[in-house]
C-alpha positions as CSV (number, residue, x, y, z in Angstrom):
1,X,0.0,0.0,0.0
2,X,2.8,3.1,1.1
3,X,4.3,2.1,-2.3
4,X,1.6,3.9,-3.8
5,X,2.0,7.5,-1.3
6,X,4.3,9.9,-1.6
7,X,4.3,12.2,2.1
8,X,5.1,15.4,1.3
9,X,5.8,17.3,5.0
10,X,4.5,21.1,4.4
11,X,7.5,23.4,5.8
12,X,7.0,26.7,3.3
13,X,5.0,28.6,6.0
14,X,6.2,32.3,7.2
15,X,6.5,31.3,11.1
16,X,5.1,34.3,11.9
17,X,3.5,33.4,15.2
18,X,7.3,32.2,16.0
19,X,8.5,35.8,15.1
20,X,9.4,34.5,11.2
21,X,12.1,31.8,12.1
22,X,12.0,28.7,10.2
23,X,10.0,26.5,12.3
24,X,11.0,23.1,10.6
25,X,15.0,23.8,11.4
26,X,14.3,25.1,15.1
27,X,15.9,22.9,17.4
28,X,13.2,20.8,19.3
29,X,14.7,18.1,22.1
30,X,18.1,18.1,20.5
31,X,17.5,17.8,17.0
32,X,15.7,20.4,14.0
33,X,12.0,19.9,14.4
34,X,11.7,18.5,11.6
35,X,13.5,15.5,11.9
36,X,10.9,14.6,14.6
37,X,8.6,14.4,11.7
38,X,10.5,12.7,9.2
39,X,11.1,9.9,12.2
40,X,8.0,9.4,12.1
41,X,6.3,10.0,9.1
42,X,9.0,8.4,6.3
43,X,8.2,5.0,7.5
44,X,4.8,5.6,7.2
45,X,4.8,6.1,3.2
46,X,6.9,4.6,-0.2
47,X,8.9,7.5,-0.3
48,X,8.9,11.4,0.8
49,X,9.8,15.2,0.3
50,X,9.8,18.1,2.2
51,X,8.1,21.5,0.7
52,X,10.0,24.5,1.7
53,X,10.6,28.1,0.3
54,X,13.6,29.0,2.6
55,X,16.8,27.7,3.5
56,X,16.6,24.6,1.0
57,X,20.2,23.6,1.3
58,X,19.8,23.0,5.0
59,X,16.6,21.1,4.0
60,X,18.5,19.3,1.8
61,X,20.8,17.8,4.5
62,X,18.0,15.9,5.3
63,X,18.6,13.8,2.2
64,X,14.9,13.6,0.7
65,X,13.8,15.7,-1.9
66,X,13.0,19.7,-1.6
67,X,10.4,21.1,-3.4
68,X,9.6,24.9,-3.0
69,X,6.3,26.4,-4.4
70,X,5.5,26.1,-8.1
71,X,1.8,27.8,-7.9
72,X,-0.1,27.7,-11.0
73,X,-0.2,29.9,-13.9
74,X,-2.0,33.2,-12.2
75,X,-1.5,32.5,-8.9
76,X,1.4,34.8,-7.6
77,X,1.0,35.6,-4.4
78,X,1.2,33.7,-1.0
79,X,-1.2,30.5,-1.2
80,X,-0.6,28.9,1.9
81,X,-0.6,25.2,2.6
82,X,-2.6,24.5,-0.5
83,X,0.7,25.9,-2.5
84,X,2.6,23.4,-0.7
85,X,-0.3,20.5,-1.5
86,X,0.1,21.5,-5.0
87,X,3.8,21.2,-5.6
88,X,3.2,17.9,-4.0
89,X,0.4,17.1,-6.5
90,X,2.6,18.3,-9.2
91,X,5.4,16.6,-8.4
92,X,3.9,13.0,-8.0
93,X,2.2,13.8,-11.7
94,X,3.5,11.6,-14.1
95,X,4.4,9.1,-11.7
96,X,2.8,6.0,-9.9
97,X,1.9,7.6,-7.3
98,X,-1.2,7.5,-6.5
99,X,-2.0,9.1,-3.6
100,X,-0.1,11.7,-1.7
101,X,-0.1,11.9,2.3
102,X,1.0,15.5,4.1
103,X,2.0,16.8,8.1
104,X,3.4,19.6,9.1
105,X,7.0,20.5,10.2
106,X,5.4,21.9,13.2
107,X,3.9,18.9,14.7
108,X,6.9,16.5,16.4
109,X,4.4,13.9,17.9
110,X,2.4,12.7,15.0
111,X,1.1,9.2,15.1
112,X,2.8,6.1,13.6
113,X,-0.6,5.2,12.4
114,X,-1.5,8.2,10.6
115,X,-1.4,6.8,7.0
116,X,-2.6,3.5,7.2
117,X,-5.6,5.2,9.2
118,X,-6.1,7.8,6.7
119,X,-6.0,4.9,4.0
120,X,-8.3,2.9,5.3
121,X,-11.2,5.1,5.8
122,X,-10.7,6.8,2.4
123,X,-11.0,3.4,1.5
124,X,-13.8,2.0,3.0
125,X,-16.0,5.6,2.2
126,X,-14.8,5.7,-1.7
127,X,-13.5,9.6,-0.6
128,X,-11.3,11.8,-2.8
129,X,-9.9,12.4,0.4
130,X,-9.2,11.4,4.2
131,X,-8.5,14.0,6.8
132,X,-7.5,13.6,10.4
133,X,-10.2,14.8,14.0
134,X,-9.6,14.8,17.1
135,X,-11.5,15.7,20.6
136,X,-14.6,14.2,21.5
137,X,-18.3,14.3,19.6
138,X,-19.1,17.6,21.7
139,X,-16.2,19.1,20.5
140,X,-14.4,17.9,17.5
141,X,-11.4,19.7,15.1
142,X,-10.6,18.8,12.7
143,X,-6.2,18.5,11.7
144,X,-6.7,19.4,8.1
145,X,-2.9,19.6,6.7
146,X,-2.6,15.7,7.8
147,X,-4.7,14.5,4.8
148,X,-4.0,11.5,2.6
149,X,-5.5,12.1,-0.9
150,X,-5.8,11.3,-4.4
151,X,-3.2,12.8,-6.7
152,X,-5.7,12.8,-9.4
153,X,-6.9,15.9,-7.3
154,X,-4.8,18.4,-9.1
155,X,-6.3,19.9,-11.8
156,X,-9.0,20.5,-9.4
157,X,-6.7,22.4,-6.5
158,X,-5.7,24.3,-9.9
159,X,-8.6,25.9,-10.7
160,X,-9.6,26.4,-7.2
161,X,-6.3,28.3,-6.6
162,X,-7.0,30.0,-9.9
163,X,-10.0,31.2,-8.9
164,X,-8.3,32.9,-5.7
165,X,-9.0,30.1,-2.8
166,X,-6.9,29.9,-0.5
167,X,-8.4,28.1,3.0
168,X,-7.6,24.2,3.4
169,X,-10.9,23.6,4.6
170,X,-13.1,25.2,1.8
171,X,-11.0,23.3,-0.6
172,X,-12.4,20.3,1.3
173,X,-15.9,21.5,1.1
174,X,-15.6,21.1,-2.2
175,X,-14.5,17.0,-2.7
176,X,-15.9,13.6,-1.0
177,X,-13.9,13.4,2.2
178,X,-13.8,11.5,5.0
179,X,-13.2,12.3,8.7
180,X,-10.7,9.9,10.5
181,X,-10.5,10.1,14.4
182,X,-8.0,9.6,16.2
183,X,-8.3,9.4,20.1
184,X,-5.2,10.8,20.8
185,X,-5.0,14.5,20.4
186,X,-1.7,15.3,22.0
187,X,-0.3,13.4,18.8
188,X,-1.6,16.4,16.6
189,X,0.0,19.2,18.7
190,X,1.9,22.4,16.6
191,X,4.2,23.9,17.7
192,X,3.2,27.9,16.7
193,X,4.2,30.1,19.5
194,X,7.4,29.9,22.0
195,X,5.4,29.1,24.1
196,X,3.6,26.5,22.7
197,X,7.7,25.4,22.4
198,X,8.5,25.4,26.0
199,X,5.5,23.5,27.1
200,X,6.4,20.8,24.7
201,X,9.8,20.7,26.1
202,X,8.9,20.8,29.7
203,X,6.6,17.8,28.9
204,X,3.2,20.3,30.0
């Protein structure tokens, strides 16, 4: 099954809530934060990259693939994660690859279980795509930048960036998905503030 997904982990954000520092090469227990997430999330899926529009040659180091932001014809500005989803979907184009998996840099505890999960349910529910929840019915959110999804998917990410969207979730309002929980919410926690940062460190 992972022979068939590509992981792309999203790492072309602006950091601003960290005061603009790259968050996937902040040290985190030790280590850049982002090789929390490649622990974790490269045996998870056939093979994977790493989107990023700064620093790439310390990216690089990581020794998996670098791809910074090739938005589509019209779209200039600042896109957000779906920028980074597209380069992903462009990338695997061409390729048997058929689905394409994504996390954050920012998030140093994700599950082991992620993909097969997210797999799974997309599966069993015949969705374009799967996308991680946590909390409890009352109060449920949903993780949307840890999606699994069909690469087929990218001409229609084109023309919705085209036509000047930019939010994850209304991009999912728009194709079959499927909600996957997962019990354990800690797993999904980003690291966005220093304070967020030190709580993670301290183990609170």
């Amino acid at each position: 099954m992972n022979q068939r997904i590509t992981g792309l982990i999203l790492a072309g954000g602006q950091g601003t809530r960290m005061g603009g520092i790259d968050k996937g090469l902040h040290p985190f227990a030790g280590k850049p934060m982002i090789a929390h997430v490649l622990q974790r999330f490269a045996p998870q899926v056939g093979a994977i990259a790493i989107n990023a529009n700064r620093n790439l040659p310390s990216y690089g180091q990581f020794g998996v693939p670098v791809w910074a932001d090739e938005p589509p014809e019209g779209v200039a500005d600042f896109a957000g994660p779906l920028a980074g989803l597209h380069t992903g979907l462009v990338h695997c184009k061409g390729h048997a690859v058929d689905y394409l998996a994504t996390a954050p840099c920012d998030s140093p505890f994700l599950p082991p279980e992620l993909v097969v999960a997210l797999y799974d349910a997309l599966q069993a529910a015949g969705a374009e795509l799967a996308v991680a929840v946590t909390g409890d019915a009352r109060h449920l959110h949903t993780q949307p930048v840890f999606s699994l999804l069909k690469t087929a998917l990218l001409p229609q990410l084109t023309q919705f960036l085209q036509q000047g969207g930019r939010k994850v979730d209304a991009w999912h309002a728009t194709l079959k998905t499927v909600a996957v929980h997962f019990p354990d919410e800690t797993a999904f926690r980003n690291i966005n503030t220093p304070e967020d940062l030190r709580r993670c460190e301290d183990g609170s």
